[in-house]
C-alpha positions as CSV (number, residue, x, y, z in Angstrom):
1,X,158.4,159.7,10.3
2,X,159.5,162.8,8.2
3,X,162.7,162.0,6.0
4,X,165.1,164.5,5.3
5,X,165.6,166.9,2.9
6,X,168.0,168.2,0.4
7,X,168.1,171.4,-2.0
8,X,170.1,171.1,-5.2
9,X,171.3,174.5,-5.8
10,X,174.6,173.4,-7.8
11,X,174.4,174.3,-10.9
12,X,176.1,176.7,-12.5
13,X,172.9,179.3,-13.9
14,X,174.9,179.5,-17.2
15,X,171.4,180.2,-18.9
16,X,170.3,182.8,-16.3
17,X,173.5,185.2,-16.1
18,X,173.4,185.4,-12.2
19,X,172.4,182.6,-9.4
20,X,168.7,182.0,-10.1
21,X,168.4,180.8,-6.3
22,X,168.9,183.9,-5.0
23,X,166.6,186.1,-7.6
24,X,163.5,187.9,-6.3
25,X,160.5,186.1,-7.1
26,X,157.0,188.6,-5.3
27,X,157.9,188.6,-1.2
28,X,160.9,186.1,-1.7
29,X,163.7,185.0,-3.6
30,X,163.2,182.0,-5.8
31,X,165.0,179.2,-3.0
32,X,163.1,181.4,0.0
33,X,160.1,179.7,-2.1
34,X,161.6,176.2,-2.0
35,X,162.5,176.5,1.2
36,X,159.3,177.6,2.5
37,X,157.6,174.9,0.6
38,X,159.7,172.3,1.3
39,X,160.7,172.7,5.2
40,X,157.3,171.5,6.6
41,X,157.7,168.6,4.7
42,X,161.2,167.3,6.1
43,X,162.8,166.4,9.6
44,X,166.1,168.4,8.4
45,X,167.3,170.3,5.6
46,X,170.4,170.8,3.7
47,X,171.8,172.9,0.9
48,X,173.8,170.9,-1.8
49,X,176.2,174.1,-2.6
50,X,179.9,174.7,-2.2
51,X,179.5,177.8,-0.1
52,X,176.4,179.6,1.9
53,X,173.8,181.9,-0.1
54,X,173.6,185.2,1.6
55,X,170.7,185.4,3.7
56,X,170.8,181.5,4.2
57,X,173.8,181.1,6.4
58,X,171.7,179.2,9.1
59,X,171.5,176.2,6.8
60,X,173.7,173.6,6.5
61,X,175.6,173.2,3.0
62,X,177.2,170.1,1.8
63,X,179.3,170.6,-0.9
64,X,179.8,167.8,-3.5
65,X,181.8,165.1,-2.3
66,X,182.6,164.3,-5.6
67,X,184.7,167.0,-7.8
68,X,184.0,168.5,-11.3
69,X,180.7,169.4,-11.2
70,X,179.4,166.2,-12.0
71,X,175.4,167.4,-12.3
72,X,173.2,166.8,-9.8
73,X,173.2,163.2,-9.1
74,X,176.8,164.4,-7.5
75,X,174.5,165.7,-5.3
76,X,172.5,163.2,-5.1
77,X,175.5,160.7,-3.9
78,X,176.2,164.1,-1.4
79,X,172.9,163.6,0.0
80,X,173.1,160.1,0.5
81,X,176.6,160.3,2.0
82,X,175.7,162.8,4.8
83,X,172.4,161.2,5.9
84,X,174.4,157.4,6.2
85,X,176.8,159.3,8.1
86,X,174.3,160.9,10.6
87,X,172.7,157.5,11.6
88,X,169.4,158.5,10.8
89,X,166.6,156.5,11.2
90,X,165.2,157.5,7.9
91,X,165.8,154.8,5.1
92,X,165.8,158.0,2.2
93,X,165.8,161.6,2.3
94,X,163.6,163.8,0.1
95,X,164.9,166.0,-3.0
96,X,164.1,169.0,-4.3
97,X,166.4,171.7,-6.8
98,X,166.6,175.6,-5.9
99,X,164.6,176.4,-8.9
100,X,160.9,175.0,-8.8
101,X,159.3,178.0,-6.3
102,X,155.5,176.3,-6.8
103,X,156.7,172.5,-5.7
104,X,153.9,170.9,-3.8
105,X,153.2,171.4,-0.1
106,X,152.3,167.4,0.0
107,X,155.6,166.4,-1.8
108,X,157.3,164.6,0.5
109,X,154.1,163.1,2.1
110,X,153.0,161.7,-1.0
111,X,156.2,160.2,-2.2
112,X,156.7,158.3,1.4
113,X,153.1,157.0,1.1
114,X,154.2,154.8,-1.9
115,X,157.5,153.9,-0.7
116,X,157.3,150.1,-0.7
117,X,161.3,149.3,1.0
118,X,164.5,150.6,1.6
119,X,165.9,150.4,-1.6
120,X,163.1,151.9,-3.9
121,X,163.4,155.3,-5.6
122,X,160.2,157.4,-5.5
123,X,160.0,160.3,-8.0
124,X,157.2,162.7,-8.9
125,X,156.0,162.9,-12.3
126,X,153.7,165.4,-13.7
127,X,151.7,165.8,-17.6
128,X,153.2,162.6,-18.2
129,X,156.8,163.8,-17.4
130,X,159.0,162.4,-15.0
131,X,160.8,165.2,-12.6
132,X,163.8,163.0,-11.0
133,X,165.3,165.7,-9.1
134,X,162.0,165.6,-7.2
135,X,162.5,162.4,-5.0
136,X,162.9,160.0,-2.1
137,X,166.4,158.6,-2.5
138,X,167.8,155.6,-0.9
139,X,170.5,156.1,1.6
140,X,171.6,152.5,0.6
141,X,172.2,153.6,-3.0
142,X,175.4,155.4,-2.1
143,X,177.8,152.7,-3.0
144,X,176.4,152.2,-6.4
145,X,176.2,155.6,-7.3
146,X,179.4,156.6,-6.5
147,X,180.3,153.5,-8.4
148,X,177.9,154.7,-11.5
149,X,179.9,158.2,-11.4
150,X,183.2,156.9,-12.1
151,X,182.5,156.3,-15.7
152,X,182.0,160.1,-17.4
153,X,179.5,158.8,-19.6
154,X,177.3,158.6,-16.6
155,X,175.6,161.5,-15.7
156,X,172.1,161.2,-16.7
157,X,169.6,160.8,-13.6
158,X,167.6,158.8,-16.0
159,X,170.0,156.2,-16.4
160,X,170.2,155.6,-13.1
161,X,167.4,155.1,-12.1
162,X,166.9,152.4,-14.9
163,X,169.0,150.5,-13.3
164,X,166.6,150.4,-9.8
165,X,163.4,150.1,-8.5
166,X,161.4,152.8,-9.4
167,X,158.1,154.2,-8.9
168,X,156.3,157.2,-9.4
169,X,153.5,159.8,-7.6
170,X,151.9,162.2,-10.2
171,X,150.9,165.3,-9.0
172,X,148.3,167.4,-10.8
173,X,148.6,170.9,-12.6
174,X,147.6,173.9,-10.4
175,X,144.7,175.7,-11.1
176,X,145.5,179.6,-10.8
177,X,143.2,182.6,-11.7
178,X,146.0,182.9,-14.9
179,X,145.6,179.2,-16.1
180,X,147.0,175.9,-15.0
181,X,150.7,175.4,-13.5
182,X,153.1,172.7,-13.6
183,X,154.3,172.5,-9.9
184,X,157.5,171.5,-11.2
185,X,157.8,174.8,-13.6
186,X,161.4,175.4,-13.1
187,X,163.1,178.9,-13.9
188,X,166.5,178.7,-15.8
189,X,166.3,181.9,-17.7
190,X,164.9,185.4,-17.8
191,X,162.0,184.6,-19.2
192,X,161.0,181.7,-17.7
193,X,161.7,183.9,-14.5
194,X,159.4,186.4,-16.0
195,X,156.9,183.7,-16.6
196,X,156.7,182.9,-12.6
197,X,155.9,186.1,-11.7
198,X,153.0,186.0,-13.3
199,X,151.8,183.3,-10.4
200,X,153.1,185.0,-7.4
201,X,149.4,184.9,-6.2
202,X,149.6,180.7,-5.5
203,X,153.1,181.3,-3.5
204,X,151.4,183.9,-0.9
Protein backbone atom coordinates (compact mmCIF):
# COMPACT_ATOMS: atom_id res chain seq x y z
CA UNK A 1 0.00 0.00 0.00
CA UNK A 2 1.10 3.49 -1.09
CA UNK A 3 1.63 5.84 2.00
CA UNK A 4 0.95 9.34 1.76
CA UNK A 5 2.71 12.19 0.93
CA UNK A 6 3.65 15.61 2.08
CA UNK A 7 5.52 18.70 0.31
CA UNK A 8 7.44 20.97 2.64
CA UNK A 9 7.17 24.28 1.04
CA UNK A 10 7.48 26.40 4.40
CA UNK A 11 10.29 28.12 4.35
CA UNK A 12 10.69 31.43 4.01
CA UNK A 13 13.21 31.62 0.40
CA UNK A 14 15.19 34.31 2.40
CA UNK A 15 18.27 33.26 0.13
CA UNK A 16 16.25 33.29 -3.18
CA UNK A 17 14.37 36.80 -3.02
CA UNK A 18 11.01 35.31 -4.21
CA UNK A 19 9.20 31.78 -3.41
CA UNK A 20 11.60 29.28 -5.16
CA UNK A 21 8.45 26.82 -5.40
CA UNK A 22 6.77 28.62 -7.68
CA UNK A 23 9.91 29.70 -10.07
CA UNK A 24 10.05 28.40 -13.67
CA UNK A 25 12.29 25.58 -14.02
CA UNK A 26 12.10 24.33 -18.55
CA UNK A 27 8.02 23.31 -19.01
CA UNK A 28 7.29 23.74 -15.10
CA UNK A 29 7.79 25.51 -12.12
CA UNK A 30 10.22 24.10 -9.65
CA UNK A 31 7.13 22.31 -7.10
CA UNK A 32 5.17 21.38 -10.63
CA UNK A 33 8.51 19.14 -10.77
CA UNK A 34 8.04 17.75 -7.26
CA UNK A 35 4.81 17.30 -7.71
CA UNK A 36 5.02 15.48 -10.86
CA UNK A 37 7.71 13.33 -9.40
CA UNK A 38 6.34 12.59 -6.35
CA UNK A 39 2.37 12.03 -6.95
CA UNK A 40 2.80 8.53 -8.53
CA UNK A 41 4.56 7.59 -5.62
CA UNK A 42 1.82 8.43 -2.89
CA UNK A 43 -1.92 7.49 -2.06
CA UNK A 44 -2.57 11.38 -1.28
CA UNK A 45 -0.79 14.45 -1.22
CA UNK A 46 -0.52 17.60 0.81
CA UNK A 47 1.16 20.92 0.88
CA UNK A 48 2.79 21.93 4.18
CA UNK A 49 2.12 25.85 3.52
CA UNK A 50 0.03 28.48 5.22
CA UNK A 51 -1.89 29.42 2.21
CA UNK A 52 -2.38 27.98 -1.53
CA UNK A 53 0.36 28.58 -4.35
CA UNK A 54 -1.30 29.95 -7.34
CA UNK A 55 -1.84 27.41 -9.86
CA UNK A 56 -2.06 24.69 -7.02
CA UNK A 57 -5.28 25.48 -5.39
CA UNK A 58 -6.60 21.82 -5.95
CA UNK A 59 -4.25 20.62 -3.32
CA UNK A 60 -4.73 20.42 0.03
CA UNK A 61 -2.52 22.73 2.44
CA UNK A 62 -1.87 22.19 6.04
CA UNK A 63 -0.52 24.87 7.70
CA UNK A 64 1.81 24.29 10.67
CA UNK A 65 0.09 23.37 13.66
CA UNK A 66 2.66 24.61 15.55
CA UNK A 67 3.42 28.66 15.39
CA UNK A 68 6.77 30.50 14.71
CA UNK A 69 8.13 29.02 12.03
CA UNK A 70 9.71 26.31 13.75
CA UNK A 71 11.71 24.70 10.47
CA UNK A 72 10.47 21.93 8.93
CA UNK A 73 10.17 19.22 11.40
CA UNK A 74 7.02 21.77 12.31
CA UNK A 75 6.02 20.34 9.43
CA UNK A 76 6.94 17.28 10.02
CA UNK A 77 4.70 17.02 13.43
CA UNK A 78 1.91 18.81 10.64
CA UNK A 79 2.20 15.81 8.64
CA UNK A 80 1.93 13.46 11.24
CA UNK A 81 -0.93 15.18 12.94
CA UNK A 82 -3.28 15.15 9.80
CA UNK A 83 -2.61 11.54 8.66
CA UNK A 84 -3.45 10.24 12.71
CA UNK A 85 -6.44 12.26 12.30
CA UNK A 86 -7.59 10.76 8.90
CA UNK A 87 -7.49 7.06 10.19
CA UNK A 88 -5.31 5.98 7.55
CA UNK A 89 -4.28 2.71 7.25
CA UNK A 90 -0.81 3.77 6.38
CA UNK A 91 1.63 3.42 9.50
CA UNK A 92 3.94 6.68 7.89
CA UNK A 93 3.60 9.02 5.14
CA UNK A 94 6.31 9.97 2.67
CA UNK A 95 8.26 13.46 2.61
CA UNK A 96 9.59 15.49 0.26
CA UNK A 97 10.51 19.70 0.27
CA UNK A 98 9.27 22.02 -2.70
CA UNK A 99 12.78 22.44 -3.80
CA UNK A 100 14.56 19.16 -5.06
CA UNK A 101 12.75 19.12 -8.88
CA UNK A 102 15.12 15.79 -9.94
CA UNK A 103 13.90 13.62 -6.63
CA UNK A 104 13.62 10.04 -7.58
CA UNK A 105 10.62 8.46 -9.39
CA UNK A 106 11.26 5.15 -6.97
CA UNK A 107 11.41 7.28 -3.75
CA UNK A 108 8.74 6.37 -1.92
CA UNK A 109 8.90 2.65 -3.14
CA UNK A 110 12.28 2.23 -2.01
CA UNK A 111 12.06 3.76 1.31
CA UNK A 112 8.78 1.41 2.14
CA UNK A 113 10.78 -1.60 0.97
CA UNK A 114 13.15 -1.21 4.09
CA UNK A 115 10.61 -0.14 6.46
CA UNK A 116 11.03 -2.86 9.20
CA UNK A 117 7.78 -1.55 11.80
CA UNK A 118 5.70 1.22 12.70
CA UNK A 119 7.85 3.24 14.49
CA UNK A 120 11.13 3.33 12.24
CA UNK A 121 12.13 6.41 10.35
CA UNK A 122 13.37 5.76 6.76
CA UNK A 123 15.46 8.50 5.12
CA UNK A 124 17.36 8.66 1.77
CA UNK A 125 20.90 9.36 1.71
CA UNK A 126 22.99 10.10 -1.19
CA UNK A 127 27.29 10.62 -1.80
CA UNK A 128 27.38 9.64 1.72
CA UNK A 129 24.96 12.48 2.82
CA UNK A 130 21.96 12.01 4.67
CA UNK A 131 18.72 14.03 3.05
CA UNK A 132 16.12 13.85 6.14
CA UNK A 133 13.52 15.88 4.66
CA UNK A 134 13.38 13.01 2.23
CA UNK A 135 11.48 10.30 4.34
CA UNK A 136 8.91 7.84 5.58
CA UNK A 137 7.82 9.35 8.92
CA UNK A 138 5.98 7.53 11.63
CA UNK A 139 2.48 8.64 12.31
CA UNK A 140 3.17 7.37 16.00
CA UNK A 141 6.01 9.84 16.36
CA UNK A 142 3.64 12.78 16.84
CA UNK A 143 3.54 12.83 20.54
CA UNK A 144 7.25 13.00 20.94
CA UNK A 145 7.83 15.40 18.45
CA UNK A 146 5.57 17.78 19.49
CA UNK A 147 7.08 17.12 22.82
CA UNK A 148 10.86 17.58 21.23
CA UNK A 149 9.60 21.13 19.85
CA UNK A 150 8.82 22.68 23.05
CA UNK A 151 12.38 23.19 23.90
CA UNK A 152 13.76 26.06 21.17
CA UNK A 153 16.97 24.48 21.17
CA UNK A 154 15.32 21.75 19.22
CA UNK A 155 15.04 22.28 15.77
CA UNK A 156 17.56 20.15 14.07
CA UNK A 157 15.97 17.20 12.06
CA UNK A 158 19.20 15.42 12.91
CA UNK A 159 18.68 15.46 16.44
CA UNK A 160 15.70 13.89 16.13
CA UNK A 161 16.12 11.37 14.56
CA UNK A 162 19.08 10.33 16.96
CA UNK A 163 16.88 9.73 19.28
CA UNK A 164 14.89 6.84 17.04
CA UNK A 165 15.17 4.12 14.87
CA UNK A 166 16.67 4.98 11.91
CA UNK A 167 17.62 3.58 8.61
CA UNK A 168 18.60 4.61 5.41
CA UNK A 169 18.10 3.93 1.31
CA UNK A 170 20.97 5.39 -0.80
CA UNK A 171 20.07 6.40 -4.02
CA UNK A 172 22.69 6.83 -6.81
CA UNK A 173 23.81 10.07 -8.68
CA UNK A 174 22.12 10.59 -12.14
CA UNK A 175 23.90 10.20 -15.12
CA UNK A 176 22.93 13.14 -17.60
CA UNK A 177 24.54 14.03 -20.97
CA UNK A 178 26.06 17.30 -18.67
CA UNK A 179 27.56 14.99 -15.86
CA UNK A 180 26.27 13.26 -12.87
CA UNK A 181 23.29 14.75 -10.55
CA UNK A 182 22.57 14.47 -7.01
CA UNK A 183 18.69 13.63 -7.05
CA UNK A 184 18.51 15.58 -3.99
CA UNK A 185 20.19 18.88 -5.62
CA UNK A 186 18.12 21.38 -3.99
CA UNK A 187 17.75 25.17 -5.36
CA UNK A 188 17.87 27.89 -2.57
CA UNK A 189 19.42 30.62 -4.66
CA UNK A 190 19.78 32.09 -8.08
CA UNK A 191 22.49 30.28 -8.89
CA UNK A 192 21.82 27.11 -7.80
CA UNK A 193 18.44 27.80 -9.81
CA UNK A 194 20.66 28.51 -12.70
CA UNK A 195 22.55 25.38 -12.07
CA UNK A 196 19.18 23.24 -12.60
CA UNK A 197 18.45 24.47 -15.72
CA UNK A 198 21.18 23.17 -17.07
CA UNK A 199 19.39 19.52 -16.50
CA UNK A 200 16.03 20.29 -17.69
CA UNK A 201 16.63 17.34 -20.22
CA UNK A 202 16.30 14.44 -17.15
CA UNK A 203 12.82 16.26 -15.96
CA UNK A 204 11.09 15.93 -19.52
Amino acid sequence: MRPPGLILAGGRSSRMGANKALLPLGDKSVLGHVIRRLAPQVSDLAVNANAPFPGFENYRYLADDLAGQLGPLAGILTGMRHYSRQHSEASHFASAPCDSPFLPSDLVPQLSAVCPDPETIVIATSLERRHPVFGLWPIALAEDLEHWLTDSDNRRINAFLNRHRTVTVDFPSLQTRRGMLDPFFNINTPEELTQAAAFTEILE
